[in-house]
C-alpha positions in Angstrom: -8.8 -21.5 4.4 -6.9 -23.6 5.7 -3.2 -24.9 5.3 -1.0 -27.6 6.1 2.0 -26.3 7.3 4.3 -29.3 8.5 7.2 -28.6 6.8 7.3 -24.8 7.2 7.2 -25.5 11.4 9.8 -28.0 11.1 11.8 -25.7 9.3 10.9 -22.6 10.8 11.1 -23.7 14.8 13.6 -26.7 13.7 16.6 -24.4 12.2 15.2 -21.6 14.8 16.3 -23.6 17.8 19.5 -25.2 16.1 21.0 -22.0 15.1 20.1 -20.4 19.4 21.7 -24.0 20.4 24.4 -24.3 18.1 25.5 -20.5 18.9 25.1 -21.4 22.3 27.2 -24.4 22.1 29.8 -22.5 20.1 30.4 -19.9 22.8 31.0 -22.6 25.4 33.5 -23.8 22.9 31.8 -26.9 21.8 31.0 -28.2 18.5 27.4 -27.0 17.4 26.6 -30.4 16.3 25.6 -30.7 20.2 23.6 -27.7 20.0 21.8 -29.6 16.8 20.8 -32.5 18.9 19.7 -30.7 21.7 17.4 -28.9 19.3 16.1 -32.1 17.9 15.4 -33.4 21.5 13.4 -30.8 22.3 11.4 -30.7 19.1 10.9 -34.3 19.4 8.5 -36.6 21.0 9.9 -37.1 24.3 9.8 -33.3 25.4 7.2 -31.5 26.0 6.0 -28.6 24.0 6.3 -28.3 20.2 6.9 -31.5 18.4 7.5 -31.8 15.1 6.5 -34.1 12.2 8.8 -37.3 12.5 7.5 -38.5 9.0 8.3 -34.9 7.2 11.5 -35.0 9.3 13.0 -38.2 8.1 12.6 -37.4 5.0 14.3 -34.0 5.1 17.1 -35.8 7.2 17.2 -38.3 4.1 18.2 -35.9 2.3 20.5 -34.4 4.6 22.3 -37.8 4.6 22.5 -37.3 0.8 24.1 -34.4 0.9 26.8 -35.5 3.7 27.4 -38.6 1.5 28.2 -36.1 -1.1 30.4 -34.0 0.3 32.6 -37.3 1.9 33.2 -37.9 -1.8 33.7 -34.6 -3.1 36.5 -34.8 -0.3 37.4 -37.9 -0.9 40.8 -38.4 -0.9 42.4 -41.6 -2.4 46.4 -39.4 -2.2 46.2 -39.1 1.5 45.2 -42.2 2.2 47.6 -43.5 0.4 50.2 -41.5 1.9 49.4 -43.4 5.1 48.1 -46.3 4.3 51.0 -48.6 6.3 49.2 -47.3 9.4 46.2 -46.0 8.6 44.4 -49.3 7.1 45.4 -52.1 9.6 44.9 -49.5 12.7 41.1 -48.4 11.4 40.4 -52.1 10.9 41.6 -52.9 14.1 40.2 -50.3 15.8 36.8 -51.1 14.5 36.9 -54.5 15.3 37.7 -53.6 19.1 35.1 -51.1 19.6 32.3 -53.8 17.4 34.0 -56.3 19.8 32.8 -54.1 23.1 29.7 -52.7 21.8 29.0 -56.8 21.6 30.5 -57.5 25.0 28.2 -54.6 26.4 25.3 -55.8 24.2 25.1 -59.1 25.3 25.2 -58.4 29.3 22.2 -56.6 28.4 20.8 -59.8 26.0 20.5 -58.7 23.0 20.7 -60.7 20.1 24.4 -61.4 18.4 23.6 -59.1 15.3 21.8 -56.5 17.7 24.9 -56.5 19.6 27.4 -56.2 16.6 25.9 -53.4 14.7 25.7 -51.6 18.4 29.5 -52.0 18.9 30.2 -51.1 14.8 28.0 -48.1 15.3 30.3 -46.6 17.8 33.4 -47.3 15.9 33.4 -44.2 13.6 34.3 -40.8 14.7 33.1 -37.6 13.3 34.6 -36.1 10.5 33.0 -32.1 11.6 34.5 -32.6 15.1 38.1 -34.0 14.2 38.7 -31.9 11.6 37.8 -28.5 13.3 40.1 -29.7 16.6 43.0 -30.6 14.0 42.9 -26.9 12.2 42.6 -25.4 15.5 46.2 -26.9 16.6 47.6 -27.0 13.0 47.9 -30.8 12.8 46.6 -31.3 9.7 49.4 -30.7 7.3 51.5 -33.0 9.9 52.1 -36.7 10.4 49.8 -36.9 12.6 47.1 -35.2 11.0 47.5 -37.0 7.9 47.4 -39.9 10.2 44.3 -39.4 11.6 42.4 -38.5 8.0 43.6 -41.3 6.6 42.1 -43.5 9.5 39.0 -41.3 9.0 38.7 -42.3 5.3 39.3 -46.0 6.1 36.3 -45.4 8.8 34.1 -44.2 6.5 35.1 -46.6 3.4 33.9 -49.3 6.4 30.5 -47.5 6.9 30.2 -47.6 3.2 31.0 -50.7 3.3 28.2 -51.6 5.9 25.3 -49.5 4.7 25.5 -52.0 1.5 25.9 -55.3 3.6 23.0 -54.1 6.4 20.0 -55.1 4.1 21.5 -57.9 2.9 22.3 -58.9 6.5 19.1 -58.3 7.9 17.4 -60.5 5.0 19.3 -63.2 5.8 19.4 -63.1 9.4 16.6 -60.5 10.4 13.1 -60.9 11.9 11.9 -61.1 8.3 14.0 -64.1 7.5 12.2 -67.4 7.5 12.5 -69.2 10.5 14.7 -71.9 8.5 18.6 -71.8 9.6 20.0 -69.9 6.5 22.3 -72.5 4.4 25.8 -70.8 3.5 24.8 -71.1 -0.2 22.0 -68.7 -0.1 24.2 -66.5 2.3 26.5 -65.7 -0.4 23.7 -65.9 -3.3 22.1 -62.9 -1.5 25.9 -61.1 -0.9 26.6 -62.6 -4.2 23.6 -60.2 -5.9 24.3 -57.6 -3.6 27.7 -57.2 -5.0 26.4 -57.5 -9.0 24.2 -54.6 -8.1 26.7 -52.5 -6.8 29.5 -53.6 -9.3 27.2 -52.6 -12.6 26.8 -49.2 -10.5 30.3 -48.6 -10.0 30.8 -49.6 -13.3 28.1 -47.4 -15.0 29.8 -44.7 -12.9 33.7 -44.9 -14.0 32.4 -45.5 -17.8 29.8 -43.0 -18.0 29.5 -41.0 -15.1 33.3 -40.1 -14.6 33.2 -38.8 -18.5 29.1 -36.9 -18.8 29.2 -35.7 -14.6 32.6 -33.4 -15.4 31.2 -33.0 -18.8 28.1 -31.4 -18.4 29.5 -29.4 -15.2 31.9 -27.7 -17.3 29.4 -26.8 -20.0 26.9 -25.6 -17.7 29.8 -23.4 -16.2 30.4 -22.1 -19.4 26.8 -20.2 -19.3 28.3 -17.7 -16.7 25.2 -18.8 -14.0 26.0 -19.2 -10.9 22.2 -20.6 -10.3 22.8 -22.5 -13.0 25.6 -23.9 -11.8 24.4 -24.9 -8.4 21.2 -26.5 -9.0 23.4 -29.0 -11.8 25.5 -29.6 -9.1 22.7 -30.8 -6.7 20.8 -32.2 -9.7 23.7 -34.5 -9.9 24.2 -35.0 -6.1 20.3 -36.1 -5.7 19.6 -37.3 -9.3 22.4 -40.1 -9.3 21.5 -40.7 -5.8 18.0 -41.9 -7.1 19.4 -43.7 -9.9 21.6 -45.6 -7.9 18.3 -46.7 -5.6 16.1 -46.9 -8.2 18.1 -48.7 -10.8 20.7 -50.7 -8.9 19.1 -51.2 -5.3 22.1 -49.0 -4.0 21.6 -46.8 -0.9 20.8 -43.0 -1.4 23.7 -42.2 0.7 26.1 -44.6 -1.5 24.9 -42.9 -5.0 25.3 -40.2 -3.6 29.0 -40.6 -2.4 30.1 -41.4 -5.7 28.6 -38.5 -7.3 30.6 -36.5 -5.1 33.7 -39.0 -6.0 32.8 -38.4 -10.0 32.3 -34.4 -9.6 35.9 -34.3 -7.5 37.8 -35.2 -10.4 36.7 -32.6 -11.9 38.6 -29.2 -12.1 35.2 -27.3 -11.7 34.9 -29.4 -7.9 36.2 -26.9 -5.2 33.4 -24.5 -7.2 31.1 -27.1 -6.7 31.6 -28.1 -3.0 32.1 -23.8 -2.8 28.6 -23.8 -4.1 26.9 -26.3 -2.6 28.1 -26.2 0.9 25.0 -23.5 1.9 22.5 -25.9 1.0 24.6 -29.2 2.4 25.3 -27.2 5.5 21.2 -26.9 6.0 20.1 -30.2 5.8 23.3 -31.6 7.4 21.7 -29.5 10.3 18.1 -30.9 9.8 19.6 -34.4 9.8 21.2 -33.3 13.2 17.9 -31.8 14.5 16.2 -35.0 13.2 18.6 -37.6 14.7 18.0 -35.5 18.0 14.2 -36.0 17.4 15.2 -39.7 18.3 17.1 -39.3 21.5 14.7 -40.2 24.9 16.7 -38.2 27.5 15.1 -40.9 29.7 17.6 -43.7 28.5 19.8 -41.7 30.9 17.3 -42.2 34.2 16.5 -45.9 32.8 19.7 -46.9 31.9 22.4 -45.1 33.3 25.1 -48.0 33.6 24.3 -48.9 30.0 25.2 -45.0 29.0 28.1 -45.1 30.9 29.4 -48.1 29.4 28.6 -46.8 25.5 30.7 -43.7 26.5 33.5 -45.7 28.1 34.0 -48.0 24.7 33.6 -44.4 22.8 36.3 -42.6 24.5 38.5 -45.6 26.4 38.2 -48.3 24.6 38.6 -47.4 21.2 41.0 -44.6 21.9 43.2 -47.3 24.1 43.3 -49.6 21.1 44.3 -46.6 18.2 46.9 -45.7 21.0 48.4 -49.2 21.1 47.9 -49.6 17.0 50.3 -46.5 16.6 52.9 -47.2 19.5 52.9 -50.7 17.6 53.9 -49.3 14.5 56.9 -47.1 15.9 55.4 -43.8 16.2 55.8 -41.3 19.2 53.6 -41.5 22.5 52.6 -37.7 21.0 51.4 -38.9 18.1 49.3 -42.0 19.6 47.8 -39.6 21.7 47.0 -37.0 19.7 45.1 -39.7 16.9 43.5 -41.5 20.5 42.3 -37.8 21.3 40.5 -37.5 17.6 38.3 -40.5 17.6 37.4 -40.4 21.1 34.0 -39.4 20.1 31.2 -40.9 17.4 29.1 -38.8 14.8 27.6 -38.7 11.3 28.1 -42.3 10.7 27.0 -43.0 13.9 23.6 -41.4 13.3 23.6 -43.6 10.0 24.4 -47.2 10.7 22.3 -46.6 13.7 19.4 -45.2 12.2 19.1 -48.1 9.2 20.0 -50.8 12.1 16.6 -49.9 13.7 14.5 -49.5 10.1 16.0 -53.1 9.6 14.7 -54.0 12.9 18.6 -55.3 13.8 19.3 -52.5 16.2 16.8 -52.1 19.0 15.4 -48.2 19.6 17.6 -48.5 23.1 20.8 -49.0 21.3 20.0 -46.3 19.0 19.1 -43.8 22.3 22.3 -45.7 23.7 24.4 -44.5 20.8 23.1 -40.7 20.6 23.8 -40.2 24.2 27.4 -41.7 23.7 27.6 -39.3 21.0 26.1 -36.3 22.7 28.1 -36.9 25.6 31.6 -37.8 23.9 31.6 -34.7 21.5 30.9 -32.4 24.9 33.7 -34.1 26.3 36.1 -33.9 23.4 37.3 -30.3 23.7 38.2 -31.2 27.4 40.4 -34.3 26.1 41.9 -32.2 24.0 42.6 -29.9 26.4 44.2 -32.6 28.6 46.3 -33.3 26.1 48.0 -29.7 25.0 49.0 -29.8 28.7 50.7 -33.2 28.6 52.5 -31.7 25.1 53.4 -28.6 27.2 54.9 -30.5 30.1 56.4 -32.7 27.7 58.4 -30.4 25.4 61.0 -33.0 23.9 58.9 -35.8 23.2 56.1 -33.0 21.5 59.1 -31.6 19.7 60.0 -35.0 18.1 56.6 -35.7 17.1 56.3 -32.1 15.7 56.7 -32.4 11.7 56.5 -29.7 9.3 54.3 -28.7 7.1 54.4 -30.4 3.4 55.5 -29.3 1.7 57.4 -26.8 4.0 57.5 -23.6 2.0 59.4 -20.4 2.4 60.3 -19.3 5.6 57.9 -17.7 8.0 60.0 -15.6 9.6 59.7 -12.1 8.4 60.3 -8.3 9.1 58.0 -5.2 8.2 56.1 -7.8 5.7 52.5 -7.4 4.5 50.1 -10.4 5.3 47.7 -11.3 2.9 44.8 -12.7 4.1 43.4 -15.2 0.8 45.1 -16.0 -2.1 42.1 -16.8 -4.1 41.4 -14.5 -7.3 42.2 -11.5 -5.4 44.8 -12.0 -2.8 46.9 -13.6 -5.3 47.2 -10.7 -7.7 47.0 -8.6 -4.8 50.6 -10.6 -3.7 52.1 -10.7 -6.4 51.6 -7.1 -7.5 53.1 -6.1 -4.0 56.4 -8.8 -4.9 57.0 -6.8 -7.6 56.9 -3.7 -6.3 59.6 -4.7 -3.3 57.1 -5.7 -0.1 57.4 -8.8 2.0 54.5 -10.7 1.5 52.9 -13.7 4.2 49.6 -15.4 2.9 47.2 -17.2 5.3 44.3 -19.3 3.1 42.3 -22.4 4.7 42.7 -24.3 1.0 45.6 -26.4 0.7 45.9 -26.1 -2.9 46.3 -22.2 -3.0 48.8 -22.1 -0.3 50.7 -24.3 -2.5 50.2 -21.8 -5.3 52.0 -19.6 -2.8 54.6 -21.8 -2.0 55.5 -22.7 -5.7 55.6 -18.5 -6.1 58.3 -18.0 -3.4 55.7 -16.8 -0.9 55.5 -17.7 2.4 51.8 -19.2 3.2 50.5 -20.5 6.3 47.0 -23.1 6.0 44.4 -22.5 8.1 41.7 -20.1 9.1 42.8 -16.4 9.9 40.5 -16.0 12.7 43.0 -18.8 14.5 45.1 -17.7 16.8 47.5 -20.3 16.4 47.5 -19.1 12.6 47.7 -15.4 13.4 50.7 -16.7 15.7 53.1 -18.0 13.1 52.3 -15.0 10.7 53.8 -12.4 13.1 51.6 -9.5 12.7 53.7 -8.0 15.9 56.4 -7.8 13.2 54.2 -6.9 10.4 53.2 -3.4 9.2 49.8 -3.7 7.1 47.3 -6.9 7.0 44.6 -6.9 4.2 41.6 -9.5 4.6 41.2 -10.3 0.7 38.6 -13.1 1.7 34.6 -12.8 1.1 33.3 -13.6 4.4 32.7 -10.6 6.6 32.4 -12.8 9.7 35.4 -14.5 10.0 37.3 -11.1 8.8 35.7 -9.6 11.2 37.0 -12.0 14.2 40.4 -11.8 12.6 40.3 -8.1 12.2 39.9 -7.8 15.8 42.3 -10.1 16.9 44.8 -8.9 14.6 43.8 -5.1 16.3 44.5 -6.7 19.8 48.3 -8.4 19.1 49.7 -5.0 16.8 47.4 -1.8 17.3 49.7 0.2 14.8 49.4 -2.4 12.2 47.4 -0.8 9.0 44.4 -3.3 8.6 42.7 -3.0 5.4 39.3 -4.8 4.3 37.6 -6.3 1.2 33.7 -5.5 1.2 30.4 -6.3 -1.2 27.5 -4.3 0.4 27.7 -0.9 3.1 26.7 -3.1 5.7 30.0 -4.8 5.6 31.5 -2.2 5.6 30.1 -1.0 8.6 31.0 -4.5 10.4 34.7 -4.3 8.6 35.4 -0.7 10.1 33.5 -1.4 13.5 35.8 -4.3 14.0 39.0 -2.7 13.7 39.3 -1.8 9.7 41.1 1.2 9.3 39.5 1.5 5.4 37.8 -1.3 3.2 37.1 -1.7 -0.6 33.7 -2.6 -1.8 35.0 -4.2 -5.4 31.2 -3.6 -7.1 31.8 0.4 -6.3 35.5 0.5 -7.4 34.6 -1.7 -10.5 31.7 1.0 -11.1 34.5 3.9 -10.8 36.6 2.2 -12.5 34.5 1.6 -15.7 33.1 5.2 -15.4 36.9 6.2 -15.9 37.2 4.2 -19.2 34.0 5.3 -20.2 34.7 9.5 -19.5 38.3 8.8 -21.6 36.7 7.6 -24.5 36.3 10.7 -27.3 32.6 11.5 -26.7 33.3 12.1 -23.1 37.0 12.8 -23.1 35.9 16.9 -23.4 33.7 16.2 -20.1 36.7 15.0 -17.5 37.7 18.4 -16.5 34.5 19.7 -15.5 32.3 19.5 -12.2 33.2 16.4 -10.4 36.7 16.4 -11.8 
């Protein structure tokens, strides 16, 4: 008999080549988002070989764009933006008006169309949020100036994306191929914006009166069951459900509705559960949007037009970059810290993909500038690493001026600089008890978690903490562990303690390293990578229940014998 089986080979040979290309491009120290696309290309059309369903695949990268849209908002940060909003505002307005300005210039040597031109140019004035937030934890930026700098000029990038996915369709009405051949008067211009703007203020407005009050409402109550399932399939329910509300009802984007679900869910106290729940799914069709997007790229644009790529790249990582450079010098901050927010948006991603894709389903973006935009992309991620490298020498041969520009983390915390301490790797529910039961009982304690707010826990409890990811070595740096005499990985993921296990091995080989495990086969990994003993919490919780159960009175008579 026989079956269709489109979506199982795009899924099956899709995620099987993103997850060899992304490792791939993760051992050469690249971000795997490179390995993604190179995935799609090679599932796509243009290659030979397998190809895979376009249709089936839009679809699936629909929802991947869902998803992403959800997570911007369930990170959505209003405080930090705030805290930098002297700087970060004007400079990402300014910055996007330079590179829309190029992307233009660039467009119309080539003669394209105005429009085709301007959504080229605003397509490449958005860097990605994966690829400058992974270089900022892996120098410690984020907690500074600097790095607050640059996500605050990330969150008024993608407020402008935003922003444009709701103005596209009304643009391309108005002005598109589909537009009656009449001159459009300036009274139906802003009638359609006009409408456009109704429909998306009764959304927003169903959303702060309802949503804000039945989203957090129902989460909580749903967490009160106790199921995790439960719990995660409300929370992409919401994510998908208000997303086709928001199309269905108010002629919003998917990718809007579903940003403000995210917004609603992250006032919420239940939201780092929910984006902790979540991510898995997000995280795999975030990758089939990738391997999608990649589906699109002709490698021939770079035989056909190779002065045209060049170009795209320049505006990507010269043009734009110069103009956040001279935006921040302008406003009185350090040469270090113009360069280091030039390094993070020299390179375009997710929203990239987005206003790109849309331009071309709107017919205001020709298919070259979309191939145009995905090799910019490709090429300016690849390249990213290497600009960042360029510029940890310049800091190094530059001590005073890096010195000025480097701040402190905020809030600062205890000091770092301990003797014969413990480090305590997560301070979630078990690393904090685990800390504060050593406190009491007289040993130094040095916490390492990635999540802002439990390091500040730690902070507000007179422990030392250090944010970031323990299998850093920049983190592992400032914790000491030459100075320190045991190190106990209290976090979940066997991977990343793994990493840090052996790294911590390498800097102190006499330093006790103790493990926290769920199943024997993590245990095996713990111990093989440097664990000197591990603690699988279902088997102690088993002993330690058979204790209270043996010194109750029916079995109190049965302690002393075999076994005991």
């Amino acid at each position: 008999m026989h079956h269709d089986t489109a979506l199982i080979n795009m899924l099956a040979i899709g995620l099987g080549f993103a997850f060899v290309l992304g490792v791939l491009a993760n051992k050469l120290r690249l971000s795997p988002l490179v390995g993604y696309l190179v995935a799609g290309v090679i599932v796509g059309p243009f290659t030979p070989g397998f190809v895979a369903d376009q249709a089936l695949a839009n679809q699936l990268a629909e929802i991947g764009v869902m998803l992403l849209m959800f997570g911007v908002g369930l990170h959505f940060s209003l405080k930090d933006l705030m805290a930098v909003k002297a700087i970060a505002i004007p400079g990402a307005v300014g910055q996007i008006l330079v590179a829309t300005l190029l992307g233009w210039g660039v467009a119309s040597v080539m003669g394209w169309p105005v429009l085709h031109g301007v959504i080229f140019g605003f397509s490449l004035a958005t860097a990605s949020t994966v690829v400058l937030l992974r270089a900022m934890e892996e120098r410690r930026l984020l907690e500074t100036t600097r790095g607050k700098i640059a996500v605050g000029w990330l969150i008024v990038e993608d407020l402008a994306c935003v922003l444009a996915l709701v103005m596209m369709p009304v643009i391309a009405d108005v002005f598109g191929p589909d537009a009656s051949g009449k001159a459009p008067s300036i009274a139906g211009v802003l009638a359609s914006i006009g409408w456009t703007f109704v429909q998306l203020g009764l959304f927003v407005a169903v959303m702060l009166l309802v949503g804000r009050r039945v989203i957090p409402w129902v989460l909580e109550k749903v967490a009160g069951t106790g199921s995790r399932e439960l719990f995660t399939l409300c929370v992409l329910a919401i994510a998908l459900g208000v997303a086709f509300g928001a199309a269905a009802l108010f002629g919003v984007s998917f990718a809007l509705g579903a940003f403000f679900a995210g917004m609603m869910l992250n006032e919420s106290e239940l939201s780092h559960k929910a984006a902790h729940d979540s991510l898995p799914l997000r995280d795999a069709f975030a990758v089939l949007f990738f391997v999608s997007v990649g589906m699109l790229f002709n490698p021939m644009i770079l035989v056909e037009h190779p002065w045209q790529v060049l170009a795209t790249v320049a505006i990507i990582m010269f043009g734009k970059s110069a103009a956040a450079f001279f935006i921040v010098r302008a406003f009185g901050h350090s040469k270090s810290t113009a360069l280091t927010i030039s390094a993070s948006l020299a390179q375009i991603g997710e929203f990239a993909f987005i206003v790109a894709g849309l331009g071309v389903a709107l017919e205001i973006l020709p298919e070259t500038g979309q191939s145009l935009v995905l090799a910019g992309a490709l090429v300016s991620i690849m390249l990213n690493p290497l600009v960042f490298g360029l510029l940890d020498r310049w800091q190094a041969k530059h001590p005073i001026a890096t010195q000025v520009a480097q701040e402190p983390e905020i809030p600062p915390g205890p000091s770092l600089e301990l003797q014969d301490h413990a480090i305590v790797i997560g301070y979630g529910r078990v690393g904090s008890h685990l800390a504060q039961v050593l406190r009491e009982r007289g040993v130094p304690v040095l916490v390492i978690d990635d999540n802002r707010e439990h390091v500040e826990r730690a902070h507000a409890a007179g422990i030392p903490g250090i944010r970031g990811s323990a299998a850093a070595d920049r983190v592992l740096a400032e914790a000491h562990p030459e100075r320190a005499k045991i190190a106990v990985l209290a976090i979940p993921q066997p991977l990343e303690s793994g990493e840090a296990l052996a790294k911590l091995r390498a800097i102190n080989p006499d330093l006790t390293l103790l493990a926290r495990a769920h199943s024997d086969a993590e245990v095996k990994h713990l111990l093989e990578h440097g664990a000197d003993g591990t603690v699988m919490a279902e088997r102690e919780l088993a002993h330690s229940l058979a204790e209270m159960v043996m010194a109750t009175p029916p079995y109190r008579a049965l302690r002393h014998g075999p076994g005991y």
